[in-house]
N, C-alpha and C positions, 0 to 999 in steps of 0.2 A: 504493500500500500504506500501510496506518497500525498503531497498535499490536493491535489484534486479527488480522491477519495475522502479524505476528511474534508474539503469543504461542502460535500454532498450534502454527510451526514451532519456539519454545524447547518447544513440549512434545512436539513431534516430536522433537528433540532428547533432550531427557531420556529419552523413552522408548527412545529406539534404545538408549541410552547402558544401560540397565539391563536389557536382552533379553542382557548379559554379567555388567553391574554389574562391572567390570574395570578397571583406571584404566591399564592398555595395551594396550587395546582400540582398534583405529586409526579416527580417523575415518574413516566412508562418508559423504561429505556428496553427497545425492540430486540436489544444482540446481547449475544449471550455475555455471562459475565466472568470476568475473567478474562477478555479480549481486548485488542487494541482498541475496536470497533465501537466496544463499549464504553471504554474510558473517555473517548473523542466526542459520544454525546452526550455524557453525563458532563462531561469537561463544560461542553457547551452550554447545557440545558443551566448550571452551576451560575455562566457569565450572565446566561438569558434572563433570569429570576433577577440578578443582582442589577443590572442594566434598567430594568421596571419600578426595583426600588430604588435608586436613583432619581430614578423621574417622581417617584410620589413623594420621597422627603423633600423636595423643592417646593413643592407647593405651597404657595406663601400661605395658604387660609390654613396650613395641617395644624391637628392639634399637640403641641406641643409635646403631651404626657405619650399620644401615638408616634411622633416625630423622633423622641427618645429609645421606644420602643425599634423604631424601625433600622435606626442608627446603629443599635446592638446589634439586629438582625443582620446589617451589613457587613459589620464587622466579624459575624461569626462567617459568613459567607466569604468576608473575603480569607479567613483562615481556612475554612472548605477546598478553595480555589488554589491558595498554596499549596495544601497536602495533595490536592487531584496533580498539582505542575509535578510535585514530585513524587510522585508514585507514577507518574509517564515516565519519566527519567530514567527511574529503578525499571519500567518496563522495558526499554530502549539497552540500558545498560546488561540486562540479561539477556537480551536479541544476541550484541554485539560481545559477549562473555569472552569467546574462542579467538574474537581479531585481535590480530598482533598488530600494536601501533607501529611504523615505519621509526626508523631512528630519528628523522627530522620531521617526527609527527607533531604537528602543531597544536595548541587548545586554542576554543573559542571562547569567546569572552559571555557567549550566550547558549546557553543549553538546549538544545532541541525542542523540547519538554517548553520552554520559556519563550520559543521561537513561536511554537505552534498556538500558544497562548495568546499572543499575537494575535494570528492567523484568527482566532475565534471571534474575538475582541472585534476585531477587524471587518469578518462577517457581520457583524451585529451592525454596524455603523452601515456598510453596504444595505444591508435590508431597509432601516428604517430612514438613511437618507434617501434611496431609492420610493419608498412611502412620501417622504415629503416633498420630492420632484414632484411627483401625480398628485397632491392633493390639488383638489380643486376647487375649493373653500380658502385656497391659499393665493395671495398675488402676483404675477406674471413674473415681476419679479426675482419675490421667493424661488418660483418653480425653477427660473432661470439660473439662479445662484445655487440652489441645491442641484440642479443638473451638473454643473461642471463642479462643483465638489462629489457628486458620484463619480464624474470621470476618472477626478484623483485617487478617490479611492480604489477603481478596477485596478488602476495602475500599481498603486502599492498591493495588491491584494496579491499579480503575477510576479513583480517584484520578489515578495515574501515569498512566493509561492517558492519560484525558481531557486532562491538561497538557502529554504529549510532545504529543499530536497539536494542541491547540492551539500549542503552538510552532512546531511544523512550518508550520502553516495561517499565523502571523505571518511567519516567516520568507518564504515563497511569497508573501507578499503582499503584502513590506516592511515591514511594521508594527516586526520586529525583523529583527538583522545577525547574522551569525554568524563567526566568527573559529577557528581550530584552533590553540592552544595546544600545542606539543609537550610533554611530563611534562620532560624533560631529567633523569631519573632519575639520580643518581650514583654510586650502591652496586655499580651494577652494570659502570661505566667505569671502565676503569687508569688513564685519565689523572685521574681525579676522587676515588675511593674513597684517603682516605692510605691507610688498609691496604695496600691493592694497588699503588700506586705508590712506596711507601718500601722497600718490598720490591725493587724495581730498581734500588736504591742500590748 
């Protein structure tokens, strides 16, 4: 598989996601589990929820005590989101177990796993800037201006496409190594956050 097969399935993803447009909508993820195929829509389905609540905590009228609410929910989502980058990683890195790096095998400064992350991210923006080209409740303008920021986006979309998959092909090949950096995120540990651990004073 390369990146035109996952971005089938981030648009598989996206569209299941909006046959509610619900952001407690539970995932149905269609492939089996255990698979690349699966992680690639959960990965997505993961950005898709979290992209939705974005747009509702903005809402200047939301109610605050809900607005708070929503804020943690992001933030556990974006922890979700981390552990899904890297548990693709760890999948990647047992695919590629047996390649011997080249002597002047090179690392990249971005991880597959992080690249493709991207890529998802990426879909989400193509869909719903493509939605605000076509509205038509919207002014000539508008449509105008989100048209050629669509454009930009196809462009980085093959872009990205084109250099996950050459990465990929490097890695398989040795050319480059690959390594999985855990985030070691702190905000979210009592043993690490003061906030949260001065409190157990």
């Amino acid at each position: 598989m390369r990146t035109a097969d996952w971005i089938l399935i981030f648009q598989q993803s996206i569209t299941d996601y909006h046959k509610t447009d619900d952001v407690d909508t539970p995932v149905n993820n269609p492939y089996a589990k255990g698979t690349l195929e699966s992680l690639m829509y959960e990965k997505n389905w993961i950005d898709t929820v979290q992209w939705h609540l974005e747009d509702i905590i903005r809402d200047p009228q939301i109610d605050p005590v809900n607005a708070l609410e929503i804020k943690r929910r992001i933030d556990r989502s974006n922890q979700h989101r981390t552990d899904m980058v890297e548990y693709i990683d760890s999948w990647f890195l047992q695919q590629y177990r047996d390649t011997i790096p080249a002597g002047d095998a090179s690392f990249n400064t971005e991880s597959p796993a992080w690249a493709i992350d991207r890529l998802s991210i990426l879909e989400l923006k193509i869909y719903h800037m493509h939605l605000e080209a076509a509205r038509e409740e919207a002014s000539a303008a508008h449509r105008e201006a989100c048209t050629a920021k669509l454009s930009i986006l196809l462009t980085q979309r093959e872009d990205l496409s084109t250099a996950i998959d050459q990465l990929l092909s490097d890695i398989v090949t040795g050319k480059k190594y690959m390594k999985v950096y855990r985030q070691m995120k702190m905000y979210n540990d009592e043993s690490l956050n003061p906030v949260l651990y001065q409190q157990k004073k």
